[in-house]
mmCIF file of the N, C-alpha and C atoms, coordinates in Angstrom:
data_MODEL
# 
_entry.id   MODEL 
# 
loop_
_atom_site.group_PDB 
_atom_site.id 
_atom_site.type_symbol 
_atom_site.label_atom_id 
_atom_site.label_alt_id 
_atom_site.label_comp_id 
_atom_site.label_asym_id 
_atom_site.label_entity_id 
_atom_site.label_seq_id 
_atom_site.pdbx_PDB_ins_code 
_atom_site.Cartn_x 
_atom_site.Cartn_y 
_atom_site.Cartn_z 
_atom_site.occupancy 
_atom_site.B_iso_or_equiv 
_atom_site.pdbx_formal_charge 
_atom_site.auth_seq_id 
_atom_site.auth_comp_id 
_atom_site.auth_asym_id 
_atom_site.auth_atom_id 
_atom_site.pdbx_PDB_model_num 
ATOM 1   N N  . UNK A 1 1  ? 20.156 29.518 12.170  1.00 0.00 ? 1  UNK A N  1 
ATOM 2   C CA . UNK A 1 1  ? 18.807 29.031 11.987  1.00 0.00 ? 1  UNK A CA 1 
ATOM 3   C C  . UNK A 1 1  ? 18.766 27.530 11.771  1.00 0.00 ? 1  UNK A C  1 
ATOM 4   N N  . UNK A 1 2  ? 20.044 27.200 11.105  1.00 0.00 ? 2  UNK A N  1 
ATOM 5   C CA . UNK A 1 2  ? 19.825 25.434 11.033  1.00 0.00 ? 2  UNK A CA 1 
ATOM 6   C C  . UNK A 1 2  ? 19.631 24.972 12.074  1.00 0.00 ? 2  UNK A C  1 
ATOM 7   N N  . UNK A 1 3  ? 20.048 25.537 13.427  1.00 0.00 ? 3  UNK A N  1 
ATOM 8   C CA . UNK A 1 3  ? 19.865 24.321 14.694  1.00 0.00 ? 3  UNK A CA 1 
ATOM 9   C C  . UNK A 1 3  ? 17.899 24.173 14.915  1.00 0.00 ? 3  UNK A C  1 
ATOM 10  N N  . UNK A 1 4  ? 17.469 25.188 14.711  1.00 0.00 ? 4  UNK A N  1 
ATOM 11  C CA . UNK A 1 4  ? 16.166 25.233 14.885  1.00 0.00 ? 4  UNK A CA 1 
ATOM 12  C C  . UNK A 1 4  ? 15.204 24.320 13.894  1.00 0.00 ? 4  UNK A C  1 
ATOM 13  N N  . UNK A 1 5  ? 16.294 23.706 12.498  1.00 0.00 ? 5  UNK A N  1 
ATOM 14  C CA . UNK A 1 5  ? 15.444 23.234 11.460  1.00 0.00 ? 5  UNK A CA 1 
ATOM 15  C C  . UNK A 1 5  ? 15.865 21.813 11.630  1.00 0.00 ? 5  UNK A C  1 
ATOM 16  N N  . UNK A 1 6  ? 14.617 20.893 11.572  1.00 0.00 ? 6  UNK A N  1 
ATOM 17  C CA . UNK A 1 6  ? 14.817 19.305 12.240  1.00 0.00 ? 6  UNK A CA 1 
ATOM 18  C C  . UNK A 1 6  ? 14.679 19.004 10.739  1.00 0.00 ? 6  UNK A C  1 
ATOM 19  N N  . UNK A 1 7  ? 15.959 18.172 10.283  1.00 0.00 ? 7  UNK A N  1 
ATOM 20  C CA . UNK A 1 7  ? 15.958 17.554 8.872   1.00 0.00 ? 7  UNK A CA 1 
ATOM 21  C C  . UNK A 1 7  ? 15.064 16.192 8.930   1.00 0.00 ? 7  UNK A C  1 
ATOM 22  N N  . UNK A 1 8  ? 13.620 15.829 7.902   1.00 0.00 ? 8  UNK A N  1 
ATOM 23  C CA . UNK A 1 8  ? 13.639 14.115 8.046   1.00 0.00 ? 8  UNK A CA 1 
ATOM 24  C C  . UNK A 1 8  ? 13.922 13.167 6.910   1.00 0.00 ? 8  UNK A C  1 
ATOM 25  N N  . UNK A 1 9  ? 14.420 14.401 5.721   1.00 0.00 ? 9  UNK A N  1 
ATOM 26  C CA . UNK A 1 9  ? 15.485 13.429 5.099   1.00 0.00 ? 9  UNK A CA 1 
ATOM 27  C C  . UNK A 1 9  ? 16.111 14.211 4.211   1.00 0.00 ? 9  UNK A C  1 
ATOM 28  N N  . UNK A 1 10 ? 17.277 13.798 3.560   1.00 0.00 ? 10 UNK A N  1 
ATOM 29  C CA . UNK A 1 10 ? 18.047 14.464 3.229   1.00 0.00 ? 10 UNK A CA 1 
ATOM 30  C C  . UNK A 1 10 ? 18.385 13.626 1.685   1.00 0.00 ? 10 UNK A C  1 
ATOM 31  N N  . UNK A 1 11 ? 18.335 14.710 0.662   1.00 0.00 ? 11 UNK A N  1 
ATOM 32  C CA . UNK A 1 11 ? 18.901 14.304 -0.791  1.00 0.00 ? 11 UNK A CA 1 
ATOM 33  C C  . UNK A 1 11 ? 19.863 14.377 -0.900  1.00 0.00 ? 11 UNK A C  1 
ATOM 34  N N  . UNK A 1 12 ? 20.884 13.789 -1.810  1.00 0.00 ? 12 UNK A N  1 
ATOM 35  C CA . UNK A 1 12 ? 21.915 13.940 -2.268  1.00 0.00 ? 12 UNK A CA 1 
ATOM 36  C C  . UNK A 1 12 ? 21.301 14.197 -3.792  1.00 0.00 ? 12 UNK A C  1 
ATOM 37  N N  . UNK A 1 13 ? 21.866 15.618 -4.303  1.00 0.00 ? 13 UNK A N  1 
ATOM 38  C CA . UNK A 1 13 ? 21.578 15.707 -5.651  1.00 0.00 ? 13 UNK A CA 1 
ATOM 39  C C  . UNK A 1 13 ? 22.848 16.214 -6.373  1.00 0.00 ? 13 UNK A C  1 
ATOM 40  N N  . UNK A 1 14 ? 23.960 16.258 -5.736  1.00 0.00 ? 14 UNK A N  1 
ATOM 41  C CA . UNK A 1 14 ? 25.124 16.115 -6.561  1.00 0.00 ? 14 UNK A CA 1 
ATOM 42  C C  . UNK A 1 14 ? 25.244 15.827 -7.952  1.00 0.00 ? 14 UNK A C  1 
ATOM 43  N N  . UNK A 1 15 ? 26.330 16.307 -8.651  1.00 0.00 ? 15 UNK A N  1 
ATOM 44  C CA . UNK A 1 15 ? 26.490 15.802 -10.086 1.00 0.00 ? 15 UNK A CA 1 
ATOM 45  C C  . UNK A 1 15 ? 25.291 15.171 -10.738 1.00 0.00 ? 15 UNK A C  1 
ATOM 46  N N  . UNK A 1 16 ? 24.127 15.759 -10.363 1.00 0.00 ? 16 UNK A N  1 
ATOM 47  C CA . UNK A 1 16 ? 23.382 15.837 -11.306 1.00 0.00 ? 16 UNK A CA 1 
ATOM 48  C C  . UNK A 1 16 ? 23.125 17.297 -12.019 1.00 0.00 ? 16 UNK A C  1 
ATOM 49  N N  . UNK A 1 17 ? 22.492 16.566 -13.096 1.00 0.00 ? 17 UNK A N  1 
ATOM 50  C CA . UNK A 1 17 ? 22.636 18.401 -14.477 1.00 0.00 ? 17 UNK A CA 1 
ATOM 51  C C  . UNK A 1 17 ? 20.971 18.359 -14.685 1.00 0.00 ? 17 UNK A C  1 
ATOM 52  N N  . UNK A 1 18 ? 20.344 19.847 -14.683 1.00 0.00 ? 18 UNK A N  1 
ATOM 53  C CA . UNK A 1 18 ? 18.834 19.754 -14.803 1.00 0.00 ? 18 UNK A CA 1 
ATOM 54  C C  . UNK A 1 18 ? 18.558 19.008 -16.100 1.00 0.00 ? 18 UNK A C  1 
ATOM 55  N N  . UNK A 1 19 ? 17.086 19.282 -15.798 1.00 0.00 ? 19 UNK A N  1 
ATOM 56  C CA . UNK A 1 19 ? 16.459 18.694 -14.694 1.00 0.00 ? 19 UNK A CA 1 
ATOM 57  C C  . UNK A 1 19 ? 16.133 17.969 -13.910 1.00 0.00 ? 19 UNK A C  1 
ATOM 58  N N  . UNK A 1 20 ? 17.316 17.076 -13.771 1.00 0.00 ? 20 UNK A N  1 
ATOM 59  C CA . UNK A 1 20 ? 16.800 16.127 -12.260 1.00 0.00 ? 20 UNK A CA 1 
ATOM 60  C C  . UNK A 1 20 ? 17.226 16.496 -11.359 1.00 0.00 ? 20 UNK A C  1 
ATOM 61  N N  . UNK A 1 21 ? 17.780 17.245 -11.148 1.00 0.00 ? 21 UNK A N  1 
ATOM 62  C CA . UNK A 1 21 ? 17.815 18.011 -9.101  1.00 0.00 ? 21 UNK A CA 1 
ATOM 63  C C  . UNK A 1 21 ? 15.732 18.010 -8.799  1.00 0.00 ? 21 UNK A C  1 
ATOM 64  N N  . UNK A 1 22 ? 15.131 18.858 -9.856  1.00 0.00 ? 22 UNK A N  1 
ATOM 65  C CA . UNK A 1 22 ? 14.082 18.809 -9.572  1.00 0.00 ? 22 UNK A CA 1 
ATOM 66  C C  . UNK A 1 22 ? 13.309 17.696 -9.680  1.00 0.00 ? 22 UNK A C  1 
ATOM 67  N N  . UNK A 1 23 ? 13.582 17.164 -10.453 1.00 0.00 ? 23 UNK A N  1 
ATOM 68  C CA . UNK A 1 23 ? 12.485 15.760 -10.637 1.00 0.00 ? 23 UNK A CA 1 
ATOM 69  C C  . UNK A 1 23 ? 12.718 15.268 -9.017  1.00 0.00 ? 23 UNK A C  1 
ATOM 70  N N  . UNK A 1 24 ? 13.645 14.857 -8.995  1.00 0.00 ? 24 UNK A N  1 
ATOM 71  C CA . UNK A 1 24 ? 14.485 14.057 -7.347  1.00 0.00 ? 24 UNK A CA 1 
ATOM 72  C C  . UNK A 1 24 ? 13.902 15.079 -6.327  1.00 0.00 ? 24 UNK A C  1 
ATOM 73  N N  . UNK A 1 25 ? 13.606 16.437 -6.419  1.00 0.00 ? 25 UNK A N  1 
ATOM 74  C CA . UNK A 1 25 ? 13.257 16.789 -5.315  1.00 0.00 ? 25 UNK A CA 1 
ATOM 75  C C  . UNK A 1 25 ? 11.752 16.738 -5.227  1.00 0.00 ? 25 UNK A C  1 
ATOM 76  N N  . UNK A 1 26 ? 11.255 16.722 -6.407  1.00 0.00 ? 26 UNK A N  1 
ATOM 77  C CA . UNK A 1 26 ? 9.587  17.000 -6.960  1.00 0.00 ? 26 UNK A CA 1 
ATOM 78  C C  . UNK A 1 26 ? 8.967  15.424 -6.464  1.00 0.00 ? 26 UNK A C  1 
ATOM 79  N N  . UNK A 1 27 ? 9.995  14.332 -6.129  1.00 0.00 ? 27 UNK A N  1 
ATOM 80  C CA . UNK A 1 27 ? 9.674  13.178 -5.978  1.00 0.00 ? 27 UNK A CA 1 
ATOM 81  C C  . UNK A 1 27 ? 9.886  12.685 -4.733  1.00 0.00 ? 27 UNK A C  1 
ATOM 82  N N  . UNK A 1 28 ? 11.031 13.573 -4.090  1.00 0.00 ? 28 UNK A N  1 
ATOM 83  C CA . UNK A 1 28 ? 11.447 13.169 -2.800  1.00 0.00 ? 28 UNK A CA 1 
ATOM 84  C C  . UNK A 1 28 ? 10.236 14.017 -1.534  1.00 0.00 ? 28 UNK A C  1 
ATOM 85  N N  . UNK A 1 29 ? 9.819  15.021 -2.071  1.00 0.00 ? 29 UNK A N  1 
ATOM 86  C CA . UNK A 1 29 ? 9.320  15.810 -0.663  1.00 0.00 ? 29 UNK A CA 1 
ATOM 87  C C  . UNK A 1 29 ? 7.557  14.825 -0.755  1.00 0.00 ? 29 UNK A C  1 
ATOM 88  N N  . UNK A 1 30 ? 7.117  13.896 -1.516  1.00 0.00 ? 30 UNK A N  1 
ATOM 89  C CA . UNK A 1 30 ? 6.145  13.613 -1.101  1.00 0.00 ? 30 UNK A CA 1 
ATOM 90  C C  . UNK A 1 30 ? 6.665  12.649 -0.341  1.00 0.00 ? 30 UNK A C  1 
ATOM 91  N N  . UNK A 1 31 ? 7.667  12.356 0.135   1.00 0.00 ? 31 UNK A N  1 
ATOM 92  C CA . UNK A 1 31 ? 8.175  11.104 0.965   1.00 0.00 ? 31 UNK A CA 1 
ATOM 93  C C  . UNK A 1 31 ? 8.045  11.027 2.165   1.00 0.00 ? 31 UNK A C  1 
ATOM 94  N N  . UNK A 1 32 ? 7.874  12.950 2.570   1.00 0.00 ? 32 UNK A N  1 
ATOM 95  C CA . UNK A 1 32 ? 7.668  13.264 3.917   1.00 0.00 ? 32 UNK A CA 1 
ATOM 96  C C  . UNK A 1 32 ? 6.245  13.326 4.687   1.00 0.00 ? 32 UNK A C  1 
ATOM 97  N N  . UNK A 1 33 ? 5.879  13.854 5.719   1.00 0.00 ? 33 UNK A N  1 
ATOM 98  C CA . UNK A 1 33 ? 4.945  14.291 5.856   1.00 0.00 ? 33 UNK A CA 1 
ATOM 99  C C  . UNK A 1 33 ? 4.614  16.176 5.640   1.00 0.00 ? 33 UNK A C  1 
ATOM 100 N N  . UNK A 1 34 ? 3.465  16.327 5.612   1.00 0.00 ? 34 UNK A N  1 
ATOM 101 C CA . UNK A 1 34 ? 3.295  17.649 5.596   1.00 0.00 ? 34 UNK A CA 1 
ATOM 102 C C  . UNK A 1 34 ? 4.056  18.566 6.926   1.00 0.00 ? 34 UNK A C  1 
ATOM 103 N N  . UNK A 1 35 ? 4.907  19.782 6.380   1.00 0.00 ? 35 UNK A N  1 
ATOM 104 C CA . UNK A 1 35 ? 5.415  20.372 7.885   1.00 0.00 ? 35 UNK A CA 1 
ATOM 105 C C  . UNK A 1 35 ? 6.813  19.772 8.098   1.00 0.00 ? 35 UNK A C  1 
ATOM 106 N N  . UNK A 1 36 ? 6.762  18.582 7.409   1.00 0.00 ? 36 UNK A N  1 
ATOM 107 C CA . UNK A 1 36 ? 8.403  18.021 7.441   1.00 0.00 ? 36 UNK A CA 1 
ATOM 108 C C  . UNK A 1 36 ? 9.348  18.878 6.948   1.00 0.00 ? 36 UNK A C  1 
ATOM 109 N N  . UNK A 1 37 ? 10.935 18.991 6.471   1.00 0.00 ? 37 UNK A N  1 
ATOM 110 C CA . UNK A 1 37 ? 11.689 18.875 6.198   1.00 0.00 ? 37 UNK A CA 1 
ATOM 111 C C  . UNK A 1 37 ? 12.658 18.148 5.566   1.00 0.00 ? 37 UNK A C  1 
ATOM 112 N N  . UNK A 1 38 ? 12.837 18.408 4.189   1.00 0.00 ? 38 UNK A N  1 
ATOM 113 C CA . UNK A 1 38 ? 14.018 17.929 3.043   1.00 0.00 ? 38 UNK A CA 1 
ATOM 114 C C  . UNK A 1 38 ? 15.151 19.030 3.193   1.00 0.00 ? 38 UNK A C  1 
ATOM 115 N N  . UNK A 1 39 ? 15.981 18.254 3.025   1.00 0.00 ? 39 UNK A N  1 
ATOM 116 C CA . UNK A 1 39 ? 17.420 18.849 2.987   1.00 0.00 ? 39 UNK A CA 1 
ATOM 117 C C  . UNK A 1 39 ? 17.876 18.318 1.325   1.00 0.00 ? 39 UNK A C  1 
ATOM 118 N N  . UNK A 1 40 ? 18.117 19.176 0.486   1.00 0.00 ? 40 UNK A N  1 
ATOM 119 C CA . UNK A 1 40 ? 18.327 19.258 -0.553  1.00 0.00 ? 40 UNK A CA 1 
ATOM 120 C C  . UNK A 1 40 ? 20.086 19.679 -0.967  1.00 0.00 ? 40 UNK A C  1 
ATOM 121 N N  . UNK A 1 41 ? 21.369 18.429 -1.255  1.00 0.00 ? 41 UNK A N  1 
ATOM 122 C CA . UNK A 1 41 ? 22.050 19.327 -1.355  1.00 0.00 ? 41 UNK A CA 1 
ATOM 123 C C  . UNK A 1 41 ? 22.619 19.135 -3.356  1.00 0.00 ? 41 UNK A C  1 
ATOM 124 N N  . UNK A 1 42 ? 22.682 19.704 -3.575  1.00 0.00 ? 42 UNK A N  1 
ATOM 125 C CA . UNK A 1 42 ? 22.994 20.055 -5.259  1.00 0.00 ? 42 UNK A CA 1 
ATOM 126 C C  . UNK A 1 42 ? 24.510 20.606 -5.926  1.00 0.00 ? 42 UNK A C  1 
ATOM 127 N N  . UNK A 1 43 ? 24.575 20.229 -6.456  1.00 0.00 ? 43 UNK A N  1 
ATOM 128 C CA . UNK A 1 43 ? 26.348 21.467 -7.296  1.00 0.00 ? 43 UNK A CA 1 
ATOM 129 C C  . UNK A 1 43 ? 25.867 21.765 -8.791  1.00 0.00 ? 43 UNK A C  1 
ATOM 130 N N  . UNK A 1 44 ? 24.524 21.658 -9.266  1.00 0.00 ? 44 UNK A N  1 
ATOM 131 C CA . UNK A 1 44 ? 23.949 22.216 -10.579 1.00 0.00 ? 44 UNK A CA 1 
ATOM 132 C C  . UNK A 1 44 ? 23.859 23.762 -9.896  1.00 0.00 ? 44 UNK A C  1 
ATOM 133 N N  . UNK A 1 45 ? 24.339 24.920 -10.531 1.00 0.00 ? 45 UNK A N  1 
ATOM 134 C CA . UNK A 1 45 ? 24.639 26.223 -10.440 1.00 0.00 ? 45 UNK A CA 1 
ATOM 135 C C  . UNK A 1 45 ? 23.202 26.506 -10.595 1.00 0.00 ? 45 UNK A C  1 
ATOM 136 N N  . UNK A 1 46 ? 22.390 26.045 -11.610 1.00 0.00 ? 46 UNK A N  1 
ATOM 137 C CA . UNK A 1 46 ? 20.987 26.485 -12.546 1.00 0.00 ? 46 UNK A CA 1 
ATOM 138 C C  . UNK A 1 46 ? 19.946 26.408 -10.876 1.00 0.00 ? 46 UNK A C  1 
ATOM 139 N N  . UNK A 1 47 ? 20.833 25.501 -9.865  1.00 0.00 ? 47 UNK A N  1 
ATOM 140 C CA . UNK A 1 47 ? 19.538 25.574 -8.882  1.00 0.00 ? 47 UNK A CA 1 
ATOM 141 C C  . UNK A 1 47 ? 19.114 26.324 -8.300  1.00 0.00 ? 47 UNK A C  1 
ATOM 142 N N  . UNK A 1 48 ? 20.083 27.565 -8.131  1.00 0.00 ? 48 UNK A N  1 
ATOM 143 C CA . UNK A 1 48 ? 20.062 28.676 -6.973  1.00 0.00 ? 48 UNK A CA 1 
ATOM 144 C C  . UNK A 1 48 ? 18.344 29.425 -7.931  1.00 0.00 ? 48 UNK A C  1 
ATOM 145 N N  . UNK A 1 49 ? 18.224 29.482 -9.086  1.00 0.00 ? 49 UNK A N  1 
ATOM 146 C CA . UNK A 1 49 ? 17.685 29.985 -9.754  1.00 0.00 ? 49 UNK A CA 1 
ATOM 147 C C  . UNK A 1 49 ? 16.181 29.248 -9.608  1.00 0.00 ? 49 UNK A C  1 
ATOM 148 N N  . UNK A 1 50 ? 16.172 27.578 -9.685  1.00 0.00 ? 50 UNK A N  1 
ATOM 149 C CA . UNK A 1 50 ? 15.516 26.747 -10.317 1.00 0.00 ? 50 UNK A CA 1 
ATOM 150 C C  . UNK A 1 50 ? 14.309 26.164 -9.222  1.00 0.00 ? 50 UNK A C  1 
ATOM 151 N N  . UNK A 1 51 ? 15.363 26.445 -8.142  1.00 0.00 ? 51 UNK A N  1 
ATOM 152 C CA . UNK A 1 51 ? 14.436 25.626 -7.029  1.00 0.00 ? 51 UNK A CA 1 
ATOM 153 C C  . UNK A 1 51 ? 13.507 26.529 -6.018  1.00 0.00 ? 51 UNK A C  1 
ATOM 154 N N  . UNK A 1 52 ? 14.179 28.007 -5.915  1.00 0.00 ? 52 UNK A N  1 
ATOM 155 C CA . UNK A 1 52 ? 12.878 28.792 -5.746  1.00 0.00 ? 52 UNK A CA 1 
ATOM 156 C C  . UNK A 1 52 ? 11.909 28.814 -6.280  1.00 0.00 ? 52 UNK A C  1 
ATOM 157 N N  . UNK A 1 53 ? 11.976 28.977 -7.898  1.00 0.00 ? 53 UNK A N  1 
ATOM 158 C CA . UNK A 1 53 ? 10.716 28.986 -8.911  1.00 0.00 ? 53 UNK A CA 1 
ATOM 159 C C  . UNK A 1 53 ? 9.848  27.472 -8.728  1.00 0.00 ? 53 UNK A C  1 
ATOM 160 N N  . UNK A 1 54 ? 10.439 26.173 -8.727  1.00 0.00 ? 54 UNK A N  1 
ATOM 161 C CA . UNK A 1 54 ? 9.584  25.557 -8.305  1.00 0.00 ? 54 UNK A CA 1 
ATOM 162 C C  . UNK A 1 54 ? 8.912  25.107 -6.692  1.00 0.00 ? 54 UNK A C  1 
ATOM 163 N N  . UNK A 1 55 ? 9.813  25.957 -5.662  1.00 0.00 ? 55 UNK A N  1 
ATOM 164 C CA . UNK A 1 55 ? 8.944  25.798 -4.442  1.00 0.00 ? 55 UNK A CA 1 
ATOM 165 C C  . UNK A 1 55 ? 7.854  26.422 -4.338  1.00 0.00 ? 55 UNK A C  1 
ATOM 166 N N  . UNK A 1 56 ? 8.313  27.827 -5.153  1.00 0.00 ? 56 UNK A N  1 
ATOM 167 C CA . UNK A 1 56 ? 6.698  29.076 -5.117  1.00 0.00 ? 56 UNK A CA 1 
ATOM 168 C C  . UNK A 1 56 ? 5.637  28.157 -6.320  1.00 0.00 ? 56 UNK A C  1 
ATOM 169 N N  . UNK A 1 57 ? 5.662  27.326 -7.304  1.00 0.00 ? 57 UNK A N  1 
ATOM 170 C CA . UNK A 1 57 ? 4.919  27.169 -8.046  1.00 0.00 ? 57 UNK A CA 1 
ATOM 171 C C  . UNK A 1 57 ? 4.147  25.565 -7.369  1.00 0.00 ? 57 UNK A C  1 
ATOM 172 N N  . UNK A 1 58 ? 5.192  24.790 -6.459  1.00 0.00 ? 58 UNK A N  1 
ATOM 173 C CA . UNK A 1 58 ? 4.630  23.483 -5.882  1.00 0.00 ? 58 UNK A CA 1 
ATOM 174 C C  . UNK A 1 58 ? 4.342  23.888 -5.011  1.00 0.00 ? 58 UNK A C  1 
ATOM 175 N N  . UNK A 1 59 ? 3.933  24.999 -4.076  1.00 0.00 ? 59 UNK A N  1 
ATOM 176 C CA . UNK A 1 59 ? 3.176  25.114 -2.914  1.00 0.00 ? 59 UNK A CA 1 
ATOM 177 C C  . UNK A 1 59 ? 4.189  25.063 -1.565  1.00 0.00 ? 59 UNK A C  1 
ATOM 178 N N  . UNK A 1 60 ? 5.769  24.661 -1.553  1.00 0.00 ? 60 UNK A N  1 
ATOM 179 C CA . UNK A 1 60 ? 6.329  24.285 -0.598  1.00 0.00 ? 60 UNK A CA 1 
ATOM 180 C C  . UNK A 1 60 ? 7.037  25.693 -0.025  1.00 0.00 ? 60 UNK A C  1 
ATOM 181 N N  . UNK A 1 61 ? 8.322  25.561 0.587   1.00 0.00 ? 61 UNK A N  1 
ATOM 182 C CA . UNK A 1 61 ? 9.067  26.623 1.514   1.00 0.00 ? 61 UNK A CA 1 
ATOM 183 C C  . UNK A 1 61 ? 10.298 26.258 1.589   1.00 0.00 ? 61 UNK A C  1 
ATOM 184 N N  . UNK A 1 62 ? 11.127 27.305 1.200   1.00 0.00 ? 62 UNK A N  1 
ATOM 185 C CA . UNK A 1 62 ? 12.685 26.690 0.835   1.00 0.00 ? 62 UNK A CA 1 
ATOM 186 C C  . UNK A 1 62 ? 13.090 27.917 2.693   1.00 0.00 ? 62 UNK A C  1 
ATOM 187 N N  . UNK A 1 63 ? 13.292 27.250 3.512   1.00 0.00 ? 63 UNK A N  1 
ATOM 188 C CA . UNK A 1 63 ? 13.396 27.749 5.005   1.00 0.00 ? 63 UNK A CA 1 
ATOM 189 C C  . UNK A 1 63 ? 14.892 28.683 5.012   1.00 0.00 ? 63 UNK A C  1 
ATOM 190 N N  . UNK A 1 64 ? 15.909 27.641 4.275   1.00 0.00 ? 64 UNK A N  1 
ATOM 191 C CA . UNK A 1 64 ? 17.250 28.468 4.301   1.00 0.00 ? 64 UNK A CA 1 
ATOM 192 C C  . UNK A 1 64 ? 18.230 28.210 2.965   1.00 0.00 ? 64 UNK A C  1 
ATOM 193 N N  . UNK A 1 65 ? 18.837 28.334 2.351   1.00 0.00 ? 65 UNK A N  1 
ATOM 194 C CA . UNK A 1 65 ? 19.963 27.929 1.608   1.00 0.00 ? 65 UNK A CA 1 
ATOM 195 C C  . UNK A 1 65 ? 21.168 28.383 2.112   1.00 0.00 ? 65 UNK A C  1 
ATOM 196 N N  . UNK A 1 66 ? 21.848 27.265 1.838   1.00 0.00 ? 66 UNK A N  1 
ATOM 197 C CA . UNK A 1 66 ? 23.434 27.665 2.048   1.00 0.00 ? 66 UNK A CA 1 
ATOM 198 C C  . UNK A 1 66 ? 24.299 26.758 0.992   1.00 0.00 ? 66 UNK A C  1 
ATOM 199 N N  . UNK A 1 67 ? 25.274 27.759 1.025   1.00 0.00 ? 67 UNK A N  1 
ATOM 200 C CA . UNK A 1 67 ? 26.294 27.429 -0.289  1.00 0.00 ? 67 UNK A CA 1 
ATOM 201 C C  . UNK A 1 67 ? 27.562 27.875 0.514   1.00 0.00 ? 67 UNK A C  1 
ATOM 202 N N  . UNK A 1 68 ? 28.007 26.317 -0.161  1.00 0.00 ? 68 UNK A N  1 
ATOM 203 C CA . UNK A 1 68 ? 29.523 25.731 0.419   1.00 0.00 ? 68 UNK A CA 1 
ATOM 204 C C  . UNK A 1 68 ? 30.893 25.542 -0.935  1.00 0.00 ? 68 UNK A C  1 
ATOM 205 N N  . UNK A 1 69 ? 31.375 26.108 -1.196  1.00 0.00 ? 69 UNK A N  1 
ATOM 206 C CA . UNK A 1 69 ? 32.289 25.520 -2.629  1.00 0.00 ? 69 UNK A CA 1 
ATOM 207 C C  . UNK A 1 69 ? 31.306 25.926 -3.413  1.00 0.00 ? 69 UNK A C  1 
ATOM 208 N N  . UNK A 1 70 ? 30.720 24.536 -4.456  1.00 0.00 ? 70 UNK A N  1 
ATOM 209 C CA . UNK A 1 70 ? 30.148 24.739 -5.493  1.00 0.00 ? 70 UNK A CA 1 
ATOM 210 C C  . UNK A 1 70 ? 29.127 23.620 -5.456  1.00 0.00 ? 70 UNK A C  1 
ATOM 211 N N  . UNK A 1 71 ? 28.592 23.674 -3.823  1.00 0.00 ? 71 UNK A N  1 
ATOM 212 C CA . UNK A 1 71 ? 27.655 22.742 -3.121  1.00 0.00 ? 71 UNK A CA 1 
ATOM 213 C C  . UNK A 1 71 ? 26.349 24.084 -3.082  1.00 0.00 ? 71 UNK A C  1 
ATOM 214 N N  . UNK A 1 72 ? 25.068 23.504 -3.143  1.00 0.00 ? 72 UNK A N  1 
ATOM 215 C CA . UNK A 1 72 ? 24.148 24.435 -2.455  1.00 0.00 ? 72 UNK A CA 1 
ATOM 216 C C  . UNK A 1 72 ? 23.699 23.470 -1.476  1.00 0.00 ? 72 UNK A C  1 
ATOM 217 N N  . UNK A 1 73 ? 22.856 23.787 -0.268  1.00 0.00 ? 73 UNK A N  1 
ATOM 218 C CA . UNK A 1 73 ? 21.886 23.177 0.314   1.00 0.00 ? 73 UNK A CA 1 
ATOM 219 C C  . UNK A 1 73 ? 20.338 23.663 0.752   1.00 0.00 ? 73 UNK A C  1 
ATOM 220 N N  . UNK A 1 74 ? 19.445 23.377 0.400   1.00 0.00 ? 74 UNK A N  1 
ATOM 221 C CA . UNK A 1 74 ? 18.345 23.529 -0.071  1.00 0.00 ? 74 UNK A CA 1 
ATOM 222 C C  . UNK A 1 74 ? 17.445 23.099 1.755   1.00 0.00 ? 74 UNK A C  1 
ATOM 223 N N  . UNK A 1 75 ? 16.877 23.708 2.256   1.00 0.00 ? 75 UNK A N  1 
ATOM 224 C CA . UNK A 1 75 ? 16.250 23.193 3.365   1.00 0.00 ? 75 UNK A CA 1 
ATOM 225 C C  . UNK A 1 75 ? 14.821 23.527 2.786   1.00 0.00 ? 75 UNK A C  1 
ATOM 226 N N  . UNK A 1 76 ? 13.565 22.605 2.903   1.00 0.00 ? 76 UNK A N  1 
ATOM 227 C CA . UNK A 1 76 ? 12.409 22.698 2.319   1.00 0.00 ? 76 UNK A CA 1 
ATOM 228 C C  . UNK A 1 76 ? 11.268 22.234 3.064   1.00 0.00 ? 76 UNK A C  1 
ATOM 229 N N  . UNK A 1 77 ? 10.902 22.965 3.339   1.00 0.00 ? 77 UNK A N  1 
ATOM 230 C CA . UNK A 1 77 ? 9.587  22.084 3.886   1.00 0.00 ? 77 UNK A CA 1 
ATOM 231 C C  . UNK A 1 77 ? 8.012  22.269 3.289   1.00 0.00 ? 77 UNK A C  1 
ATOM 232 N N  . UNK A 1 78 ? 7.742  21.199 3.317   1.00 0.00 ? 78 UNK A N  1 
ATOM 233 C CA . UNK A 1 78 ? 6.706  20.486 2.942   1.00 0.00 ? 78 UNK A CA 1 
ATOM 234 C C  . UNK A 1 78 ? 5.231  21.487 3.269   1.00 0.00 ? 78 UNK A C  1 
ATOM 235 N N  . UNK A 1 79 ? 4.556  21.830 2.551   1.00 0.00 ? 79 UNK A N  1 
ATOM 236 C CA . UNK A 1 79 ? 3.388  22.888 3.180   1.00 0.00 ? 79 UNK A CA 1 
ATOM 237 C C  . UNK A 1 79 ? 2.595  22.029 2.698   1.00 0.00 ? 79 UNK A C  1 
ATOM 238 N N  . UNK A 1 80 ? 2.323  20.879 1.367   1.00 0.00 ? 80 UNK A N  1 
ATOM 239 C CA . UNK A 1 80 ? 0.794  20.485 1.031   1.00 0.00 ? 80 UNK A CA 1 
ATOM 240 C C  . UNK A 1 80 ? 0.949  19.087 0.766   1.00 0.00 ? 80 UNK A C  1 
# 
């Protein structure tokens, strides 16, 4: 499914510890346009948990995750 998902920008949220994966992402997806795509990638464990609850509560769409090592990557797009 990733070939089908056009990234237009991409976080690095590495070695960060909550909550700033979310702040950084809560700050990064207005960067896009609506319908865009953030690529979110993280190694806070708390995200697998953290970042669904705030896509369903900010209105957005987490399209795919994938987890690499003790990497996640977060694909998101923008609905509002």
């Amino acid at each position: 499914m990733s070939d089908d998902i056009t990234v237009t920008r991409e976080l690095d949220l590495r070695n960060l510890s909550c909550p700033m994966p979310l702040v950084k992402i809560s700050k990064g997806i207005k960067d896009v346009a609506v319908g865009q795509v953030v690529k979110a990638v993280t190694s806070d464990p708390g995200a697998l948990a953290d970042f669904p609850a705030w896509a369903k509560t900010s209105g957005n769409q987490i399209l795919k995750t994938e987890q690499a090592g003790d990497e996640t990557s977060f694909f998101i797009k923008r609905l509002k």
